[in-house]
C-alpha positions in Angstrom: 0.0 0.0 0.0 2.8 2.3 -0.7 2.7 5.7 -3.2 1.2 4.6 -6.1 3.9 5.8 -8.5 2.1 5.1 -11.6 -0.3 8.0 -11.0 2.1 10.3 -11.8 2.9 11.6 -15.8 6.4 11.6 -17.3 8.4 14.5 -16.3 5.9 15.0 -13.0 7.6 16.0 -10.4 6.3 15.2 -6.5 5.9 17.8 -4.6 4.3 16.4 -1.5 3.0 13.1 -0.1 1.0 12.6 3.0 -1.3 10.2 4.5 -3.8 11.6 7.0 -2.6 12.5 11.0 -2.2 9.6 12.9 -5.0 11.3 15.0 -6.8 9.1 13.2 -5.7 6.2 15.1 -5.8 7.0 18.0 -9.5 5.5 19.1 -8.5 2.7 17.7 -5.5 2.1 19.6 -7.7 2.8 23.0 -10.1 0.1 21.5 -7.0 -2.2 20.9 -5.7 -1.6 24.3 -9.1 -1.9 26.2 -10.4 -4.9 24.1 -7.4 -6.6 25.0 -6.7 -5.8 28.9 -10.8 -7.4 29.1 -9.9 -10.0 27.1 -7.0 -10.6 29.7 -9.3 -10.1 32.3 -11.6 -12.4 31.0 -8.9 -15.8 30.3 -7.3 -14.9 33.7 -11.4 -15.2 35.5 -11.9 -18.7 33.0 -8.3 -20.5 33.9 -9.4 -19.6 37.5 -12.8 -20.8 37.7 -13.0 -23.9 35.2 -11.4 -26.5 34.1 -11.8 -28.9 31.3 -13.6 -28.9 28.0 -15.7 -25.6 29.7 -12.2 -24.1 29.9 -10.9 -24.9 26.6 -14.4 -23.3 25.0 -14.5 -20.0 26.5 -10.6 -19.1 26.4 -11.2 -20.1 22.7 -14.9 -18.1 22.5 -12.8 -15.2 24.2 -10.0 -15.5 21.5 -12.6 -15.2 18.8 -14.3 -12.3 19.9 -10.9 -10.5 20.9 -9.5 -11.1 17.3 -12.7 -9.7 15.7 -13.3 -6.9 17.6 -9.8 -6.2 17.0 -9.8 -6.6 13.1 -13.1 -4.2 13.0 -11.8 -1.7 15.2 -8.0 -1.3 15.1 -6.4 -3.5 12.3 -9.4 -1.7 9.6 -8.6 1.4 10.2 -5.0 1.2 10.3 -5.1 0.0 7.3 -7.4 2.4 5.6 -5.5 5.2 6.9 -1.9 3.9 5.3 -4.2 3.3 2.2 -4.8 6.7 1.7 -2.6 9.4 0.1 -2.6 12.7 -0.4 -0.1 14.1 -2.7 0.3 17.2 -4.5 2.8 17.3 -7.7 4.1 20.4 -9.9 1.0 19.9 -12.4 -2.0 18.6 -9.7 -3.1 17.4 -6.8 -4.2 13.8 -6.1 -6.2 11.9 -3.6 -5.8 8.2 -3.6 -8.3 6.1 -1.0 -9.1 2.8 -0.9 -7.9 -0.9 0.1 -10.5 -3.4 -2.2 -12.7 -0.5 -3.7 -10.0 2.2 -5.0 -11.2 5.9 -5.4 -9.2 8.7 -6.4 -9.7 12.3 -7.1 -7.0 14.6 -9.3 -7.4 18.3 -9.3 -5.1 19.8 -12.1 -3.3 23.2 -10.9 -4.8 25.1 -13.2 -8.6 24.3 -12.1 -8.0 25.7 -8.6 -9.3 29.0 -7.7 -9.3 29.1 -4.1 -7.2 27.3 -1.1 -8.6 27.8 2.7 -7.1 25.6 5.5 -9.4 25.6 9.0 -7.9 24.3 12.3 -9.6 24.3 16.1 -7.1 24.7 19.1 -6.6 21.0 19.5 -5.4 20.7 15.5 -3.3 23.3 15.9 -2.0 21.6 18.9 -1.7 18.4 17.0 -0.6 20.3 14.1 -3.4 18.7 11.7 -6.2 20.4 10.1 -8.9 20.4 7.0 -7.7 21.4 3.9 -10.4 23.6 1.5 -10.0 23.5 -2.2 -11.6 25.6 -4.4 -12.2 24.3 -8.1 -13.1 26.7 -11.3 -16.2 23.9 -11.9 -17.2 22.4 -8.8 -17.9 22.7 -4.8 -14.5 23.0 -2.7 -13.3 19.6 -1.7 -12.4 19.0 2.1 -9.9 17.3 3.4 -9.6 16.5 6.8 -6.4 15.3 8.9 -3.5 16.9 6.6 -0.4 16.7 8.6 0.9 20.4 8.6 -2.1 22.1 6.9 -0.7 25.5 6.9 2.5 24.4 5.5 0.6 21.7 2.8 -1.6 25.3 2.5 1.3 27.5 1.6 2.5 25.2 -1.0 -0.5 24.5 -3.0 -1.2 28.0 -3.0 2.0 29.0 -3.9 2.2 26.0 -6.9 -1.4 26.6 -8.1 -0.7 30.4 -8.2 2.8 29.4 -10.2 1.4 27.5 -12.3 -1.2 29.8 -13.4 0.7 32.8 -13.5 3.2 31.3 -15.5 0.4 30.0 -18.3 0.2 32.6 -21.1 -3.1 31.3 -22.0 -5.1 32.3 -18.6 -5.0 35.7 -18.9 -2.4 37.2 -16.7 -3.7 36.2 -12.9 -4.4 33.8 -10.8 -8.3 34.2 -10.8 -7.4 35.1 -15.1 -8.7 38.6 -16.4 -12.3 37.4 -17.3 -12.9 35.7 -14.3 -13.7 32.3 -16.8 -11.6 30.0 -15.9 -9.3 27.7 -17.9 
């Protein structure tokens, strides 16, 4: 599940490439840690008060409900977090999501008109935050959980506004002279 490489064009250079802030996983690490200690809790009250077949059957009953707990609330979403990049490149900016069912989203550079970062007090504490990008055709996509937002911010501003400006064919600006845009 690593950058998938053949997204980008010949000559493309990368720019960025981020998967969302491990904030994300933190509720499932309390669930891993929680689900485990009662499982714990549970074997250590079973090897104490039965014996046998009884025994056997509910350290095995506790096992299975321990693993699947575990798999729905920890292993999934580590693994749909590390499945999912975000990744800006000198020509556009892609979102990749998906394990089984991939979904991706490209925005060329030249197709964004507006980029807004928001951030509460405990993103900025966690340095995370939602990402707001404005496109010539569509409503602004949100992205939640960038690592660095005001840093991810300052770049696809700057390379959108680059990219634009250096375009003879948009008219001069970054919004373009007739307010159509390219």
């Amino acid at each position: 599940m690593g950058y998938p490489e053949e997204t980008l064009a010949p000559e493309e250079r990368l720019l960025l490439h981020r998967h969302p802030h491990w904030k994300m996983l933190f509720w499932p690490a309390v669930t891993f840690i929680l689900i485990t200690a009662l499982a714990g809790f549970g074997a250590g009250v079973t090897v104490r008060n039965t014996d046998g077949t009884l025994q056997s059957g509910l350290l095995l009953g506790i096992l299975v409900v321990w693993l699947l707990i575990v798999v729905w609330r920890s292993i999934t979403p580590l693994i749909r977090w590390k499945s999912t990049h975000f990744i800006i490149t000198d020509r556009r900016v892609l979102i990749r999501q998906g394990v089984l069912t991939h979904t991706g989203n490209d925005i060329p550079m030249n197709r964004i008109s507006n980029v807004q970062f928001r951030h509460g007090l405990f993103d900025r504490m966690l340095g995370t935050g939602t990402l707001i990008i404005g496109s010539a055709s569509e409503e602004p996509l949100e992205y939640d959980d960038i690592p660095h937002v005001q840093q991810v911010h300052a770049l696809l501003y700057h390379q959108a506004f680059d990219v634009v400006q250096n375009n003879p064919n948009n008219g001069g600006g970054f919004y373009g002279s007739s307010n159509v845009y390219p």
